[in-house]
C-alpha positions as semicolon CSV with decimal commas, in nm:
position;residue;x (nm);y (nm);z (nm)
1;X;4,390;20,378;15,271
2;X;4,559;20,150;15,515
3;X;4,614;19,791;15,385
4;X;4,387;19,583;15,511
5;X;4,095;19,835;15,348
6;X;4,283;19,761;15,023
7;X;4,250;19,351;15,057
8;X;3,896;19,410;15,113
9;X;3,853;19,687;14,795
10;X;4,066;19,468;14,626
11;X;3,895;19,111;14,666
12;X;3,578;19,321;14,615
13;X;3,712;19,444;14,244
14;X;3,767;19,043;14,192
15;X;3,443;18,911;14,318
16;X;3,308;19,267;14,067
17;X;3,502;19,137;13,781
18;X;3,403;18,772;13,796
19;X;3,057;18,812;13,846
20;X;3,123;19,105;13,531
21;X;3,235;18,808;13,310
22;X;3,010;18,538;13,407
23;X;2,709;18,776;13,333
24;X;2,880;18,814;12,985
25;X;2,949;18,447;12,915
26;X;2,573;18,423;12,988
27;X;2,468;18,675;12,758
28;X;2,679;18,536;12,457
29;X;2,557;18,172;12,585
30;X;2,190;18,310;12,522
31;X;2,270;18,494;12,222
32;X;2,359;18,150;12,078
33;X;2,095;18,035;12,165
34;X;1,830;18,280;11,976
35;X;2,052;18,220;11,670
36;X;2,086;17,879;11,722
37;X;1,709;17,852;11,764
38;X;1,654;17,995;11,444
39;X;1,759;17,673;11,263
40;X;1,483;17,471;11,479
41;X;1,251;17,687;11,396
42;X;1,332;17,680;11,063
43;X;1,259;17,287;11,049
44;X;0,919;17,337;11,239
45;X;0,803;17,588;10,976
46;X;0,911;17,455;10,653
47;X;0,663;17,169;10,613
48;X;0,379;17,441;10,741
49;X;0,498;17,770;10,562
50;X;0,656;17,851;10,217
51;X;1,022;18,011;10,198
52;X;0,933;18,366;10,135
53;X;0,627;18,379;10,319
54;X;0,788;18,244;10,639
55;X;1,067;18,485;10,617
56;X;0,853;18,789;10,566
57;X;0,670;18,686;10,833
58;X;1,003;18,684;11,045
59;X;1,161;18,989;10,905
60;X;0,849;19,175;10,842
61;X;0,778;19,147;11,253
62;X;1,088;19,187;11,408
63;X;1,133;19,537;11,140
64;X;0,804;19,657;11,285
65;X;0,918;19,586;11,693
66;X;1,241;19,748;11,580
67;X;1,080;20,060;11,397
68;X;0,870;20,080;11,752
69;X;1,179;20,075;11,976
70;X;1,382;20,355;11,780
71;X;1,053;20,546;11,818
72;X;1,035;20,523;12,188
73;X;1,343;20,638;12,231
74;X;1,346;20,924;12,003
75;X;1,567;20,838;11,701
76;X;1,345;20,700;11,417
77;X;1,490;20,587;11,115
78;X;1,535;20,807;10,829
79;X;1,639;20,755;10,503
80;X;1,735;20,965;10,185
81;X;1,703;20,776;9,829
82;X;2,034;20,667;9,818
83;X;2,049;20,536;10,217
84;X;1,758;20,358;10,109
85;X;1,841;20,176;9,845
86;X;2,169;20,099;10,006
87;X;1,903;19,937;10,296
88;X;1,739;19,714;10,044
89;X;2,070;19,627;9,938
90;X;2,199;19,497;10,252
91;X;1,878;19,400;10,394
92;X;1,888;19,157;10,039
93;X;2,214;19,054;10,108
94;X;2,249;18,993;10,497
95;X;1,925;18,907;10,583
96;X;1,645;18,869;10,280
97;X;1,836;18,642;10,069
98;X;2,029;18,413;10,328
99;X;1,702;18,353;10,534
100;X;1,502;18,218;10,240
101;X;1,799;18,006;10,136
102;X;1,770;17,881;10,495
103;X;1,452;17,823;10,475
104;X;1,451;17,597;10,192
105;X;1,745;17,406;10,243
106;X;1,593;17,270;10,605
107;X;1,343;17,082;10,386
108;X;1,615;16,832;10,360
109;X;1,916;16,924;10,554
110;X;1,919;16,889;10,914
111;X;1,919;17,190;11,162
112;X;2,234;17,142;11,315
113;X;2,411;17,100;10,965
114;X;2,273;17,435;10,838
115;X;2,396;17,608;11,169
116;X;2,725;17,421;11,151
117;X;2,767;17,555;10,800
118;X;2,659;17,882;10,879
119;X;2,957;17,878;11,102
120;X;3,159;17,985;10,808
121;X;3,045;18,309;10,743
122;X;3,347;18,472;10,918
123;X;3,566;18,282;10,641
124;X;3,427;18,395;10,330
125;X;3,391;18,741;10,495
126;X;3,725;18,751;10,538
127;X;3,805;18,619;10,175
128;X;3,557;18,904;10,043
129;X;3,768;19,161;10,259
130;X;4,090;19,065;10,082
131;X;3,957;19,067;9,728
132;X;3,794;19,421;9,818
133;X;4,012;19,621;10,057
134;X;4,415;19,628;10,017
135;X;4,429;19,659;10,389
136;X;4,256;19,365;10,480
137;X;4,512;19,130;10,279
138;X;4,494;18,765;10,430
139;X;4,746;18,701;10,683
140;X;4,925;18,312;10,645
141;X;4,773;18,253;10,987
142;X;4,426;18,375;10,884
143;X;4,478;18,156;10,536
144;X;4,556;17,861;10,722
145;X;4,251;17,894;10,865
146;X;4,033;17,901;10,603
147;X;4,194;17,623;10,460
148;X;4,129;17,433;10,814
149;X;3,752;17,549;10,776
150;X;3,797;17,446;10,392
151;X;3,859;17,078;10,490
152;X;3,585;17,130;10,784
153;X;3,306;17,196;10,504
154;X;3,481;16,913;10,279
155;X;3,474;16,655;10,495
156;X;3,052;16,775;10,587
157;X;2,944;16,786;10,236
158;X;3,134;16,530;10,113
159;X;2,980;16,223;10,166
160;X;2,674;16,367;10,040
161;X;2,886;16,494;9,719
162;X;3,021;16,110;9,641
163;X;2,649;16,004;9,685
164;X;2,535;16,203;9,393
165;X;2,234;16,481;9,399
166;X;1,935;16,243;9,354
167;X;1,871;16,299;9,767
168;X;1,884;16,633;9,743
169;X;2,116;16,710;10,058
170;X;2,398;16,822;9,886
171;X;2,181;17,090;9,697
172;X;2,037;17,210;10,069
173;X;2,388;17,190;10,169
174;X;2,523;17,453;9,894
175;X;2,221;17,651;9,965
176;X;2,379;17,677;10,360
177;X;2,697;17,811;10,170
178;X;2,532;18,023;9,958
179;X;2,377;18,178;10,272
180;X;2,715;18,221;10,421
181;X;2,847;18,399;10,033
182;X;2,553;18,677;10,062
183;X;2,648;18,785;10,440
184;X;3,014;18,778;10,392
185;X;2,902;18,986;10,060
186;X;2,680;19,229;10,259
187;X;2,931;19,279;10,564
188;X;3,172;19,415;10,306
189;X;2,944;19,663;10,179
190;X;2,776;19,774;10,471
191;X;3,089;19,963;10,570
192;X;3,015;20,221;10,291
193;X;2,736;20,311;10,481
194;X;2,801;20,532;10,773
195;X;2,619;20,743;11,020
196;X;2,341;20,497;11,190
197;X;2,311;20,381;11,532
198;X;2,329;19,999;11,512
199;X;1,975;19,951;11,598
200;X;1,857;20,190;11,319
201;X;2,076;19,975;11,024
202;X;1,908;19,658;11,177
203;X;1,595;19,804;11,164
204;X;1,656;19,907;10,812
205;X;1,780;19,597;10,710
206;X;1,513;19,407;10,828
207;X;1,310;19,645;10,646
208;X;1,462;19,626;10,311
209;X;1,463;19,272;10,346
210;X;1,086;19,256;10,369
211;X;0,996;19,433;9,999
212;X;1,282;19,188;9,879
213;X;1,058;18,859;9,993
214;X;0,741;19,038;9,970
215;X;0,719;18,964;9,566
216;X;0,813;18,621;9,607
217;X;0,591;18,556;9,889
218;X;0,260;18,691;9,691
219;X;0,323;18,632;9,369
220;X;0,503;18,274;9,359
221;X;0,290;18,153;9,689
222;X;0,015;18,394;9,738
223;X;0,118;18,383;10,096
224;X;-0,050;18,123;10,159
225;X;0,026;17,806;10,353
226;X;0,150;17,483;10,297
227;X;-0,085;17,299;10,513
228;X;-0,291;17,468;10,836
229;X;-0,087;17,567;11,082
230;X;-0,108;17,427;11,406
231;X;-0,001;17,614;11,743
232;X;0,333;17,486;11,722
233;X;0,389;17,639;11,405
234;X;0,241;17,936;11,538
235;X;0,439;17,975;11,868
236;X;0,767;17,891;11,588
237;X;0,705;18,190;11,369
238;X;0,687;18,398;11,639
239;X;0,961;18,290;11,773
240;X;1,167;18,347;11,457
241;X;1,067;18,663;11,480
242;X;1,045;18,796;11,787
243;X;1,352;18,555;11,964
244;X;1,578;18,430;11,679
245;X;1,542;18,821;11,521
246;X;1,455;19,098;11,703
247;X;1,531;19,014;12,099
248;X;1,854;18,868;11,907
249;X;1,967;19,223;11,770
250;X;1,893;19,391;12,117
251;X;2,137;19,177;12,295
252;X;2,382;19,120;11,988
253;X;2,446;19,543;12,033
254;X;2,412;19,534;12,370
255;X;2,719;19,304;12,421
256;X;2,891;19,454;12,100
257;X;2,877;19,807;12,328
258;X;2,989;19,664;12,639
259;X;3,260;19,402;12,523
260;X;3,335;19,484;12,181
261;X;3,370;19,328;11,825
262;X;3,616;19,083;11,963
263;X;3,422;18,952;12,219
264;X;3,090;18,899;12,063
265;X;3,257;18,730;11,770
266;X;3,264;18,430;11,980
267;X;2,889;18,368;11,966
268;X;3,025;18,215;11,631
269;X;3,185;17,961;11,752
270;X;2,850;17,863;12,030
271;X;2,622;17,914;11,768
272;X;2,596;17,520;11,582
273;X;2,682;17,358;11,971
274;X;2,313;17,502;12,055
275;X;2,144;17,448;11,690
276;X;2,337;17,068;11,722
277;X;2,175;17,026;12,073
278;X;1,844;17,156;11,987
279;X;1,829;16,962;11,681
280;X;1,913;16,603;11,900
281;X;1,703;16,706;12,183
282;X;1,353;16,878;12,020
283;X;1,355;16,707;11,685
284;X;1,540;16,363;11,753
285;X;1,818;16,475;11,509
286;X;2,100;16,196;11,441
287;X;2,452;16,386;11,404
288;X;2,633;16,209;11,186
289;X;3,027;16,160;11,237
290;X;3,108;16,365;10,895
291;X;2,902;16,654;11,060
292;X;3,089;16,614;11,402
293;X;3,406;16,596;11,232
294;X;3,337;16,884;10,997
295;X;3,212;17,119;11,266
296;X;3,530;17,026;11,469
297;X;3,773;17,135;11,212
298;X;3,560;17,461;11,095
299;X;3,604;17,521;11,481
300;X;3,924;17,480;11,467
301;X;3,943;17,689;11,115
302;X;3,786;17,995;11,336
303;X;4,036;17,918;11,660
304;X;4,331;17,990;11,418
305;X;4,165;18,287;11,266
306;X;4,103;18,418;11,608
307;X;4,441;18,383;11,705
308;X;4,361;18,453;12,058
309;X;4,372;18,073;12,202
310;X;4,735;18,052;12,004
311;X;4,860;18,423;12,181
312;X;4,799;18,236;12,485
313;X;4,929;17,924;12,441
314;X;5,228;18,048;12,262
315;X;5,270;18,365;12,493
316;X;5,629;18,317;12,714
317;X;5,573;18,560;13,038
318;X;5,831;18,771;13,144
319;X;6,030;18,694;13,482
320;X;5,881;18,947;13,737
321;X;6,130;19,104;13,925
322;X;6,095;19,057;14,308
């Protein structure tokens, strides 16, 4: 190949690459978005639909599209007795259970403070991965950064905290972190169970995590609403369900195939940016400066964690020889 064909293949590869990695910025920009939009549908819905009942609805829906995409391509889900109850299980722990805590705790704290302490799931599943696994000991770096995100979560709460719990906020608030408990909880024990395709655990999951609200929903609130929905509320739930859940899974494994764990474990950090944004913008949402300032520093908790941004600012290159 003479040279000036390599410039061209070359400068061809670059233009290939860039346009590779904007397309994947994009897709973990939207992906942030369906999550983030989760938390603004969450504060359309409350007023209209119970806990439980909304969250079925969400989990219940998105299960069933799921269940319909394995089938069209030919791998169903199946499940002996003890795959399923470890589906319940997780579907309890990572979706079930931190939804409905979601749900409730929007009926007094703001969207973009449940997304920003959602934000913190990486930390406590990191602390659950030390106390469980010998091999996943806490590094200092990665224990500075909790502490970082420690302070972050301190400094959000906090004011509510010296206020006392006659508002009510610092009870939603705790509910957020209880959220963040149960997934860091069921990402350590989904790794017992092996030998699913990633769709096919989601759509188990999901599943499991329906008969966990279903009780709830029709025996504590008959599944019944709140108040009539209107279309709003109607165009929210199915959102939930069909954006914020089950579109969100398809891309979530989508980029997790093409760019890895690494990669897509940066929608965390996007994820209360778009829930903050949406809240300001649809629902004329006030941030206040504890929440900016807590959200900075549990960003900056994560950034250490990473350790990425540090490799490259600390990195010294090697002199190239001529």
């Amino acid at each position: 190949m003479s040279r000036q064909h390599q410039k061209v293949a070359t400068a061809g590869q670059e233009r290939h690459g860039q346009t590779g990695d904007n397309r994947a910025w994009l897709m973990l920009g939207f992906l942030s978005v369906l999550w983030g939009g989760s938390f603004l549908f969450y504060k359309i819905l409350v007023p209209v639909i119970p806990p439980f009942t909304l969250v079925l609805g969400r989990v219940g829906f998105s299960a069933l599209c799921l269940h319909a995409v394995l089938a069209f391509r030919g791998t169903p889900l199946r499940l002996n007795r003890s795959a399923m109850l470890w589906m319940f299980v997780l579907g309890t722990l990572n979706c079930g259970l931190p939804f409905s805590l979601y749900a409730w705790s929007e009926r007094v704290v703001s969207s973009g403070v449940a997304a920003t302490l959602n934000a913190t799931t990486p930390i406590f599943t990191l602390i659950a991965l030390h106390c469980a696994y010998r091999e996943e000991r806490l590094t200092p770096r990665m224990a500075m950064g909790c502490l970082c995100a420690f302070f972050g979560v301190a400094v959000l709460i906090g004011k509510d905290l010296l206020s006392g719990f006659s508002g009510g906020q610092i009870v939603g608030e705790l509910a957020c972190l209880g959220s963040t408990i149960s997934y860091a909880i069921g990402n350590v024990l989904a790794r017992r169970l092996k030998g699913y395709q990633p769709l096919q655990l989601a759509a188990g999951q999901l599943t499991g995590a329906a008969l966990f609200v279903l009780p709830g929903a029709v025996i504590f609130e008959g599944c019944s609403f709140l108040s009539p929905p209107d279309v709003v509320a109607w165009g929210a739930w199915l959102g939930i369900a069909l954006l914020s859940t089950f579109l969100a899974y398809i891309l979530y494994f989508g980029i997790l195939n093409r760019h890895g764990a690494a990669y897509v474990s940066l929608v965390t950090f996007l994820v209360p940016v778009s829930a903050l944004s949406m809240g300001v913008v649809f629902l004329g949402e006030k941030i206040e400066w504890n929440t900016l300032v807590g959200a900075l520093m549990i960003g900056c908790g994560l950034l250490v964690i990473d350790g990425r941004i540090l490799r490259r600012i600390w990195k010294r290159e090697e002199p190239t020889p001529a």
